[in-house]
C-alpha positions as a Python dict, from the first residue, in 0.01 Angstrom:
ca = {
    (1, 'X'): (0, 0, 0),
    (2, 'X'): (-86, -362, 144),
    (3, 'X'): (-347, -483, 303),
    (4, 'X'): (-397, -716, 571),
    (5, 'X'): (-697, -804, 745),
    (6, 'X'): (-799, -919, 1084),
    (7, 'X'): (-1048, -969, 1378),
    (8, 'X'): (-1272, -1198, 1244),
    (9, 'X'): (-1399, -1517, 1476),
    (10, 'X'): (-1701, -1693, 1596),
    (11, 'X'): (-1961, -1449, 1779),
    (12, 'X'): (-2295, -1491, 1949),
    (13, 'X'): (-2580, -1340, 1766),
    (14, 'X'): (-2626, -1044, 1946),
    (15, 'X'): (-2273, -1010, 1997),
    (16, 'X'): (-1997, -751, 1883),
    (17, 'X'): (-1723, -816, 1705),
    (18, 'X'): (-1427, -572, 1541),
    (19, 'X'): (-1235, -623, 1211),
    (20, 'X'): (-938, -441, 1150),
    (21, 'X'): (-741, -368, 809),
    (22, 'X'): (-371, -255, 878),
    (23, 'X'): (-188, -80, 559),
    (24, 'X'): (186, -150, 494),
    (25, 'X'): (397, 24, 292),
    (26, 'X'): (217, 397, 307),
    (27, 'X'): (-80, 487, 540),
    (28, 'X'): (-436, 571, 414),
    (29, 'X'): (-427, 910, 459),
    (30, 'X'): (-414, 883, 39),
    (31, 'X'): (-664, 649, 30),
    (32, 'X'): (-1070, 539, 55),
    (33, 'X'): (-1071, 254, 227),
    (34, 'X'): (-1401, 32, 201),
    (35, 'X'): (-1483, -315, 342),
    (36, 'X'): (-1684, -583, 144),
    (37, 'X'): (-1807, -953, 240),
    (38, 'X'): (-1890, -1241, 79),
    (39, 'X'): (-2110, -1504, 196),
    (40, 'X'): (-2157, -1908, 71),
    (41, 'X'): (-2313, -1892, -272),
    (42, 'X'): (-2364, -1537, -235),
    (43, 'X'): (-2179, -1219, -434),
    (44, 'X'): (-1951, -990, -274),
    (45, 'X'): (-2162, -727, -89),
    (46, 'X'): (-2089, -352, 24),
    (47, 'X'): (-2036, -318, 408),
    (48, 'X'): (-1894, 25, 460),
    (49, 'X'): (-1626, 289, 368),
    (50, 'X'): (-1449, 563, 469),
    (51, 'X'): (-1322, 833, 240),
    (52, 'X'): (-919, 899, 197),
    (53, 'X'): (-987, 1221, 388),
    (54, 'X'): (-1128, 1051, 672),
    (55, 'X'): (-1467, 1280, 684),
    (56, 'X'): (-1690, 1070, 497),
    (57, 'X'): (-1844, 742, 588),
    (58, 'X'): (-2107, 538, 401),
    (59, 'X'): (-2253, 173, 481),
    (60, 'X'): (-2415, -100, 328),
    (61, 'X'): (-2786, -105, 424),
    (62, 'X'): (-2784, -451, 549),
    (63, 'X'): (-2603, -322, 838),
    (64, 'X'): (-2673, 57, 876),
    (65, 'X'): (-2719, 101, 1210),
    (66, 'X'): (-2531, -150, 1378),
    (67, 'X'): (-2195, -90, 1242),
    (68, 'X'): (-1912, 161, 1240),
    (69, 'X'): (-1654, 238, 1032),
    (70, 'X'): (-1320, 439, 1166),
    (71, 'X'): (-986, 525, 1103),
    (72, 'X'): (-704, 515, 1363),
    (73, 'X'): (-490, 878, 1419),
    (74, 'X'): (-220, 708, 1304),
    (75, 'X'): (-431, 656, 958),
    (76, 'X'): (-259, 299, 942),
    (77, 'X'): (-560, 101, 1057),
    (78, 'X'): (-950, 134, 947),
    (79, 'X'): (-1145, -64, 1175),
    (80, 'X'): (-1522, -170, 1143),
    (81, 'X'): (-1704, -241, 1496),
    (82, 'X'): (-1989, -494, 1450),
    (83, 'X'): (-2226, -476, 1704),
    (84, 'X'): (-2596, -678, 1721),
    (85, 'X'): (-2433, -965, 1497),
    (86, 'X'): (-2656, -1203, 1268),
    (87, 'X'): (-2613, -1521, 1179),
    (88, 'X'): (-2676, -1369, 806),
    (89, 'X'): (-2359, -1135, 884),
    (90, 'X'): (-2162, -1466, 876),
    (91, 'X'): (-1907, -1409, 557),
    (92, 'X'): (-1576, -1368, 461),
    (93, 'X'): (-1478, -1005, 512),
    (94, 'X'): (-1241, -821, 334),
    (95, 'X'): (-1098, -460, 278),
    (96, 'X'): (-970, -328, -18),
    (97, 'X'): (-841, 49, -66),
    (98, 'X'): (-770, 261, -383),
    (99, 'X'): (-564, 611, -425),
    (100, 'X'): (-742, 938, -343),
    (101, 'X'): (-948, 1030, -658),
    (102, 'X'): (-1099, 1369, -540),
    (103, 'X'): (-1370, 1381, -836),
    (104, 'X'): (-1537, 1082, -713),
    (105, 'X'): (-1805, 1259, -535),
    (106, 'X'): (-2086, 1001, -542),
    (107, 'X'): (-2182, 722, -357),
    (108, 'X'): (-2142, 444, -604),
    (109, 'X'): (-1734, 509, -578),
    (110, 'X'): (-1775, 399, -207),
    (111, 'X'): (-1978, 97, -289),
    (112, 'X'): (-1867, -59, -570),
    (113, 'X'): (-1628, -269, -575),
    (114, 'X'): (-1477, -254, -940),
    (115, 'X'): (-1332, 94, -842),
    (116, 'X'): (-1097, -78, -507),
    (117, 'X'): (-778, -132, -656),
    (118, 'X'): (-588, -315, -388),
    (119, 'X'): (-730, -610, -224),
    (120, 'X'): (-644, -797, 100),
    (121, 'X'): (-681, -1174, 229),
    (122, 'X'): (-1019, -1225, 390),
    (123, 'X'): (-1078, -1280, 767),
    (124, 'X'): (-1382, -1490, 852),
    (125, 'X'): (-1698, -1384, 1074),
    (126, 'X'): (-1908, -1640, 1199),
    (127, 'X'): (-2230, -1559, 1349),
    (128, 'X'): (-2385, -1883, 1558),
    (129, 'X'): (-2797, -1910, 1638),
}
């Protein structure tokens, strides 16, 4: 599967704002899909995920509570909606997916990134004052 992502722009804070990752080449039915970003000078950090069988979700806890994470019926598009935006949510977003692994039952497979196996291009979030 490839990855491409999308959505990003400049927002308000206090705005909304969706990203979108759309698979090619298979749907993620097969696979947990998570989103990272990475801000200037900072390391890649843990946003959210959803599981390959589309009943679990986890996020980050920088922005538990003000974002979702979903999957479209067509399981060809997981989506994150932003909502309350901060200029500290300013980063480079990007998903990244891996195959179905059904043993990996605890959180730290959704929120680490050394397990993703396939990466996409960022798409930028900026979050004015």
């Amino acid at each position: 599967v490839q990855l491409q992502a999308s959505g990003g722009g400049l927002v308000q804070a206090g705005g909304s704002l969706r990203v979108s990752c759309t698979a090619s080449g298979s749907t993620f039915s097969s696979y947990t899909v998570g989103w990272f970003r990475q801000a200037p000078g900072k390391e890649r950090e843990f946003v959210a995920a959803i599981k390959w069988t589309g009943g679990v979700t986890v996020y980050g806890d920088s922005v538990k509570g003000r974002c979702t994470i979903s999957r479209d019926n067509a399981e060809t598009t997981v989506s994150v909606q932003m909502n309350r935006l901060k200029p500290e949510d300013t980063a480079i977003y990007y998903c990244a997916a891996y195959f179905k692994q059904p043993y990996y039952t605890g959180t730290q497979y959704y929120t680490d990134q050394k397990w993703y196996e396939i990466w996409g291009q960022g798409t930028l979030v900026t979050v004015s004052s």
